[in-house]
PyMOL Python script that loads the backbone (N, CA, C, O; Angstrom):
from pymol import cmd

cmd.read_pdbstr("""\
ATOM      1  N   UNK A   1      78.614  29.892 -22.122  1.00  0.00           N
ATOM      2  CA  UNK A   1      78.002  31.159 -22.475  1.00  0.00           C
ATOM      3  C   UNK A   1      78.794  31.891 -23.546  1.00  0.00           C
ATOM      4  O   UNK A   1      78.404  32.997 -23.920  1.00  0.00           O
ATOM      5  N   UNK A   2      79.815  31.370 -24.025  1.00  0.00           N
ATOM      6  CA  UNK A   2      80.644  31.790 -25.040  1.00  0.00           C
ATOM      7  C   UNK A   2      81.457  33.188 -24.500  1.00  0.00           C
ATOM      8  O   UNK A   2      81.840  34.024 -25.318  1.00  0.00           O
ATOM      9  N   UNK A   3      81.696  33.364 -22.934  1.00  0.00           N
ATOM     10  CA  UNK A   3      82.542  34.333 -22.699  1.00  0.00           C
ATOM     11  C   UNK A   3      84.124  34.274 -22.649  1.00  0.00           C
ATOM     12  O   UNK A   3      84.640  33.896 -21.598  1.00  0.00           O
ATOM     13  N   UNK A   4      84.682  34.520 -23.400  1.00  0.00           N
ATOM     14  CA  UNK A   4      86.409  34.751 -22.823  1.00  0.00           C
ATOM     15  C   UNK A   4      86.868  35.936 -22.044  1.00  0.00           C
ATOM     16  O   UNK A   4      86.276  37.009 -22.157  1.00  0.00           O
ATOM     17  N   UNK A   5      87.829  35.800 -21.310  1.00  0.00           N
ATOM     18  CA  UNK A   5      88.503  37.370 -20.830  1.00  0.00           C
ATOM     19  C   UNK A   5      89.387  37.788 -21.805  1.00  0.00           C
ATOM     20  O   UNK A   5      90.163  36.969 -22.298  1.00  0.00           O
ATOM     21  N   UNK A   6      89.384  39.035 -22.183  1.00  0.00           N
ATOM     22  CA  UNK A   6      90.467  39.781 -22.832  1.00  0.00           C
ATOM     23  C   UNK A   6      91.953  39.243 -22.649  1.00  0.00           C
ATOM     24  O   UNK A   6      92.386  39.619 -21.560  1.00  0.00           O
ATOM     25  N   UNK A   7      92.470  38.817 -23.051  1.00  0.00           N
ATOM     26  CA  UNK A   7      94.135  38.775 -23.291  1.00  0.00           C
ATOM     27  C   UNK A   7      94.805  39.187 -21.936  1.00  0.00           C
ATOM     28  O   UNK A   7      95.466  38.529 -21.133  1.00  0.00           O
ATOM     29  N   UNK A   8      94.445  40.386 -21.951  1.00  0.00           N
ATOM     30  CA  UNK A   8      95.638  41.520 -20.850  1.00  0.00           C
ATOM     31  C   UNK A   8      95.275  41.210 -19.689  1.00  0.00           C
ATOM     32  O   UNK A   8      96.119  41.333 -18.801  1.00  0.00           O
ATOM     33  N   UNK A   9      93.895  40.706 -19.329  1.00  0.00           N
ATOM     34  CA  UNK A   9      92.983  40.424 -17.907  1.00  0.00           C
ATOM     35  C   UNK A   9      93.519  38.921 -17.896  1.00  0.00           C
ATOM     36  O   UNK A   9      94.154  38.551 -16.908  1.00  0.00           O
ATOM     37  N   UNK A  10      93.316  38.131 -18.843  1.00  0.00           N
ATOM     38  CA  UNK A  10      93.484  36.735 -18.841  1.00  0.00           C
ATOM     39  C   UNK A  10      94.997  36.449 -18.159  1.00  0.00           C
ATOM     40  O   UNK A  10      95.157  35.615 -17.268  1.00  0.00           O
ATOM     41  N   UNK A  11      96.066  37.260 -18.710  1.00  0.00           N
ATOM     42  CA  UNK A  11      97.597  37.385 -18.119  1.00  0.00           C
ATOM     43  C   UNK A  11      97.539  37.523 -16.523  1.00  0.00           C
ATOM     44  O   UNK A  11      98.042  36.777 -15.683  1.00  0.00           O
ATOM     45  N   UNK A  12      96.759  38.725 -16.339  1.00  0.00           N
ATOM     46  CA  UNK A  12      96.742  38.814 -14.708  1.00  0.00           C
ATOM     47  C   UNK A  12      95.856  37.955 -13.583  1.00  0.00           C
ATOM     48  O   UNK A  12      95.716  38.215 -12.388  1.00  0.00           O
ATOM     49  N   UNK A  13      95.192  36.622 -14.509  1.00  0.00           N
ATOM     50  CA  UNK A  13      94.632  36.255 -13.450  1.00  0.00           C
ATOM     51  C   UNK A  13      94.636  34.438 -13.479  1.00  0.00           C
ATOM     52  O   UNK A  13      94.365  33.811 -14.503  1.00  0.00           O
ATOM     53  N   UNK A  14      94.982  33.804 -12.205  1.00  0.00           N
ATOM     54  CA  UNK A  14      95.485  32.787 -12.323  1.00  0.00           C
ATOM     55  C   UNK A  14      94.315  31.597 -12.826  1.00  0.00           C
ATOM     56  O   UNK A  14      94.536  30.386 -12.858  1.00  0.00           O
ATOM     57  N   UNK A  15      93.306  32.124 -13.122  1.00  0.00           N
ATOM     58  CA  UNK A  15      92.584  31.238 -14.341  1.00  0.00           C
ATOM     59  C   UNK A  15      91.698  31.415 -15.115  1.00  0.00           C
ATOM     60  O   UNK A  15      90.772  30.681 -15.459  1.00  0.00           O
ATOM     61  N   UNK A  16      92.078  32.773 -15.508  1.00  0.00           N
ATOM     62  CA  UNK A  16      92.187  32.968 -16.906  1.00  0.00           C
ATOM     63  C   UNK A  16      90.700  33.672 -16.933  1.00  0.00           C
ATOM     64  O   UNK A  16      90.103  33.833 -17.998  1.00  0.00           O
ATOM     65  N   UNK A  17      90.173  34.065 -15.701  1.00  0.00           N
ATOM     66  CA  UNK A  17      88.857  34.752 -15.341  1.00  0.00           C
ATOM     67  C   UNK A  17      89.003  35.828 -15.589  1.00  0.00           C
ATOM     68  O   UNK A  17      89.988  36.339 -16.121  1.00  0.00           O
ATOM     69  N   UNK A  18      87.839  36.429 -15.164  1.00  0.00           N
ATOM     70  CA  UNK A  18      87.372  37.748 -15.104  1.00  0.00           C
ATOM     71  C   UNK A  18      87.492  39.108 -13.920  1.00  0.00           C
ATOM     72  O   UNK A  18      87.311  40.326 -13.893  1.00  0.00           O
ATOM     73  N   UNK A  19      87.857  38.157 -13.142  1.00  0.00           N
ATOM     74  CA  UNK A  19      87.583  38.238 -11.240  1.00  0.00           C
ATOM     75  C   UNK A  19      88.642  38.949 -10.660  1.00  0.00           C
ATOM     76  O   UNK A  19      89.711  39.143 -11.240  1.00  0.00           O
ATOM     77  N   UNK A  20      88.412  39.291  -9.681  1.00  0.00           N
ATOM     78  CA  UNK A  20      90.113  39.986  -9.024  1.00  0.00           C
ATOM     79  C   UNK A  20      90.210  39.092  -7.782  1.00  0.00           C
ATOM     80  O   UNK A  20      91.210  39.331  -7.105  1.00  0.00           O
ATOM     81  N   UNK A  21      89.548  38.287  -7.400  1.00  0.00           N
ATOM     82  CA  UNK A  21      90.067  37.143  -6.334  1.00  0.00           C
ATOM     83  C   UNK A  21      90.835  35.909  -6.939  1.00  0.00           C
ATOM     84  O   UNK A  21      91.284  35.064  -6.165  1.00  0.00           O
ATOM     85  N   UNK A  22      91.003  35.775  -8.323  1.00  0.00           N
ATOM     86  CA  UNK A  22      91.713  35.366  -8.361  1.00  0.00           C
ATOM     87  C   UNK A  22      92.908  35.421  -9.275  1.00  0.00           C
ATOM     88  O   UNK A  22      93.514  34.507  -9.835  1.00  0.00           O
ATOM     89  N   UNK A  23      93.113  36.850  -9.287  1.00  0.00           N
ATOM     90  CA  UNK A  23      94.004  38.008  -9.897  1.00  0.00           C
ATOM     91  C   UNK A  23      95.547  37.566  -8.947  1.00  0.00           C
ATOM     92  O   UNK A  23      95.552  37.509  -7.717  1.00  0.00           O
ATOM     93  N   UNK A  24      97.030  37.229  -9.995  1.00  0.00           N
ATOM     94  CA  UNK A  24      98.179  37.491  -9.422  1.00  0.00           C
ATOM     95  C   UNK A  24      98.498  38.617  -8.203  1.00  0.00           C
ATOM     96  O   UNK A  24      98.057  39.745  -7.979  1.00  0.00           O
ATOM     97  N   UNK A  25      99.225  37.979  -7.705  1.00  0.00           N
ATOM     98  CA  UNK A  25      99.801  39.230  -6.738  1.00  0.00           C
ATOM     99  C   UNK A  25      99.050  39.581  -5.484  1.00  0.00           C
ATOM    100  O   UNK A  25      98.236  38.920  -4.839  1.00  0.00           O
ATOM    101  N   UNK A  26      99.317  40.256  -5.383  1.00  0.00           N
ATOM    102  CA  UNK A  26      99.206  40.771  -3.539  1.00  0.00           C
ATOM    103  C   UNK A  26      97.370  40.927  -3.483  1.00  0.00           C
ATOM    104  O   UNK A  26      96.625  40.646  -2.545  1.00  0.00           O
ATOM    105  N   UNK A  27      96.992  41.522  -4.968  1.00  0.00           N
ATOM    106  CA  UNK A  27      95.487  42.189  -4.681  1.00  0.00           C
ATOM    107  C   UNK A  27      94.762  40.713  -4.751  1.00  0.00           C
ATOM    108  O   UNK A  27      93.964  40.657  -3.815  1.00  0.00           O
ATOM    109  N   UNK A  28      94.751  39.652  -5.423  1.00  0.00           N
ATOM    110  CA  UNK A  28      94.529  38.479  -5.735  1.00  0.00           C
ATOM    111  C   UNK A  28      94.429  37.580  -4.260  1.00  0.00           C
ATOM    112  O   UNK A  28      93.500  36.887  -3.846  1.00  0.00           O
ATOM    113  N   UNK A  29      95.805  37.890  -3.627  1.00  0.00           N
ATOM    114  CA  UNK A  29      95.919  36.917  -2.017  1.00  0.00           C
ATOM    115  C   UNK A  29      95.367  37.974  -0.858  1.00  0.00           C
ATOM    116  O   UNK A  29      95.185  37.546   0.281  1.00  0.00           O
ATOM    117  N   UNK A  30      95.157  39.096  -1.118  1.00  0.00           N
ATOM    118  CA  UNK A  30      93.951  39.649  -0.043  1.00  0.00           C
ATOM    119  C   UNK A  30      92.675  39.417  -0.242  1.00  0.00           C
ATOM    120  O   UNK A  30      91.946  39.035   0.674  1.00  0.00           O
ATOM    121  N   UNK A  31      92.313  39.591  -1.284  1.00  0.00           N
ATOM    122  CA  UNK A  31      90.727  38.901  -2.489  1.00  0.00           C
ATOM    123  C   UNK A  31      90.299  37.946  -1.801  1.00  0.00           C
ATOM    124  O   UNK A  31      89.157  37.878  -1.347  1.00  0.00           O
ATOM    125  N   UNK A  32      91.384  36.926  -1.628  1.00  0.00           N
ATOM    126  CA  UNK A  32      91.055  35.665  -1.348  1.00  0.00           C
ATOM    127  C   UNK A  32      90.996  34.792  -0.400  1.00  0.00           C
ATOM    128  O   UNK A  32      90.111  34.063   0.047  1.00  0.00           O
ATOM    129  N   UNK A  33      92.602  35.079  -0.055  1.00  0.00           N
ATOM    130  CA  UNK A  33      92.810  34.670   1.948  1.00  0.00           C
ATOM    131  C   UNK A  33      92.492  34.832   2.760  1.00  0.00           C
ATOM    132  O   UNK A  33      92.025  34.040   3.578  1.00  0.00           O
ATOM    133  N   UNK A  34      92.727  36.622   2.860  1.00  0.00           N
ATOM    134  CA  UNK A  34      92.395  37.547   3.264  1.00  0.00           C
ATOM    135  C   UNK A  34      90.993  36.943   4.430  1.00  0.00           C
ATOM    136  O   UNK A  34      91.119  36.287   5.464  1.00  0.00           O
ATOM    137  N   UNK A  35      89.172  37.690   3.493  1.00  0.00           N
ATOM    138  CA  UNK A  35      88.295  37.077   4.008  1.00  0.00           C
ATOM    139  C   UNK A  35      88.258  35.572   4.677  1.00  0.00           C
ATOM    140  O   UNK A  35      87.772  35.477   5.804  1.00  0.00           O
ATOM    141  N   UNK A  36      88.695  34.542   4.101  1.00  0.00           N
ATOM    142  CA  UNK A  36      88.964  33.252   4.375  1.00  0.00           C
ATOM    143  C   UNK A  36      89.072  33.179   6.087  1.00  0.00           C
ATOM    144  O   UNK A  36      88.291  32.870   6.986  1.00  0.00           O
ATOM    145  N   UNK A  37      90.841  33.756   5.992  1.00  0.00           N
ATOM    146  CA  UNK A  37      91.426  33.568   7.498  1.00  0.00           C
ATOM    147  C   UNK A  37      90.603  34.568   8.613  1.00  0.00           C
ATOM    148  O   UNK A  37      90.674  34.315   9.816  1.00  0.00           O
ATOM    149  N   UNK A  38      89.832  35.701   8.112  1.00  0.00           N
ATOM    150  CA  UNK A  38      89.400  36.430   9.138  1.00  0.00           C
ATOM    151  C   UNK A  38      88.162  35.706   9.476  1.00  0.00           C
ATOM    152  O   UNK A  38      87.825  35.569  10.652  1.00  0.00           O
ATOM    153  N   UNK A  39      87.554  35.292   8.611  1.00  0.00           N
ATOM    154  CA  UNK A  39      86.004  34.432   9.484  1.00  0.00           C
ATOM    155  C   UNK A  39      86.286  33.073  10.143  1.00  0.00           C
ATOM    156  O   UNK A  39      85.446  32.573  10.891  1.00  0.00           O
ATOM    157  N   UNK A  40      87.605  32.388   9.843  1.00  0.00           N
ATOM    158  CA  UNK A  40      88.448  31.510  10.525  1.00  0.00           C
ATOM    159  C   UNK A  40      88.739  31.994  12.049  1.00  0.00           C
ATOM    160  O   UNK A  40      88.410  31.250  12.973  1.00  0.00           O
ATOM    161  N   UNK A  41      89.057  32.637  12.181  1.00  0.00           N
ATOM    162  CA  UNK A  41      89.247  33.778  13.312  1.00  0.00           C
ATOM    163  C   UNK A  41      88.487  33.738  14.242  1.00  0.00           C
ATOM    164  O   UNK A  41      88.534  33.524  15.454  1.00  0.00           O
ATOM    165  N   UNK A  42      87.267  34.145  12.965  1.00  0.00           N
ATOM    166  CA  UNK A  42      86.307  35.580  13.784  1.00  0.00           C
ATOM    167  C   UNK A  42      85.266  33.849  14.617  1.00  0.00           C
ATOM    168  O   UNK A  42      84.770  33.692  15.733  1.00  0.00           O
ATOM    169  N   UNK A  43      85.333  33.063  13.594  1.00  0.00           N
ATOM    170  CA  UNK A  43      83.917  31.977  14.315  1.00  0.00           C
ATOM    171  C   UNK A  43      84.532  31.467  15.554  1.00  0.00           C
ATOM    172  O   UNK A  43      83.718  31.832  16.403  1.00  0.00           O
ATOM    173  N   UNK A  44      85.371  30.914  16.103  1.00  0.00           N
ATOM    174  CA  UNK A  44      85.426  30.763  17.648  1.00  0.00           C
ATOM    175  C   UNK A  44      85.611  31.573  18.289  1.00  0.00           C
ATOM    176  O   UNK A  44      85.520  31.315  19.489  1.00  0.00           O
ATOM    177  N   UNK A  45      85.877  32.631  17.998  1.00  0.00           N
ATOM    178  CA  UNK A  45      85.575  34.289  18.936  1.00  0.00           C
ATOM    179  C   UNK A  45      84.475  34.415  19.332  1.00  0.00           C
ATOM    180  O   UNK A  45      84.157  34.891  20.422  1.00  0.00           O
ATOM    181  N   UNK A  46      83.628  33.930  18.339  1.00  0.00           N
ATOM    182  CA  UNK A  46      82.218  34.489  18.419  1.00  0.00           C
ATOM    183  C   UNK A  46      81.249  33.742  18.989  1.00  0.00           C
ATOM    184  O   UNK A  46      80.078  34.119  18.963  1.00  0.00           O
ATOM    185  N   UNK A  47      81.666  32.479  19.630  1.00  0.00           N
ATOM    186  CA  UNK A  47      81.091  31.617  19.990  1.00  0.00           C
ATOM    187  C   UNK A  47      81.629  31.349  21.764  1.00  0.00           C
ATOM    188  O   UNK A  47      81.446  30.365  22.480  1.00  0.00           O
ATOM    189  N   UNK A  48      82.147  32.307  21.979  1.00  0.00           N
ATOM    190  CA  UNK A  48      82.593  32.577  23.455  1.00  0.00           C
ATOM    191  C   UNK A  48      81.297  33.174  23.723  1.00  0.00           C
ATOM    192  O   UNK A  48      80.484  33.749  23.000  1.00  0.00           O
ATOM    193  N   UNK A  49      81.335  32.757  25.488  1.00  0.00           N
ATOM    194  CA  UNK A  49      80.007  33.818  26.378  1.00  0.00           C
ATOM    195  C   UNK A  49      80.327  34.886  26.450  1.00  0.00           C
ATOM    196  O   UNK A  49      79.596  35.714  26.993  1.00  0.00           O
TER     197      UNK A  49
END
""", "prot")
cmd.dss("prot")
cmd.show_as("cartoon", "prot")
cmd.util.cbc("prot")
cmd.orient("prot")
């Protein structure tokens, strides 16, 4: 589609996206893990009587 990210966005994100899930740093590994491990969690919880 002929899009690049800006320079300064491209620095903060570990590929070179647009995105904040997969943005360096702490906001990047809540983005991402974060949801991941909680529905990891949450599905055999939820599957109790």
């Amino acid at each position: 589609m002929g899009w690049d990210a800006p320079d300064q966005w491209a620095a903060l994100n570990n590929q070179n996206g647009t995105n904040l899930h997969n943005s360096n740093g702490l906001a990047g590994s809540l983005l991402d893990q974060l949801p991941r491990n909680l529905l990891t969690l949450a599905a055999p919880i939820s599957a109790l009587p």
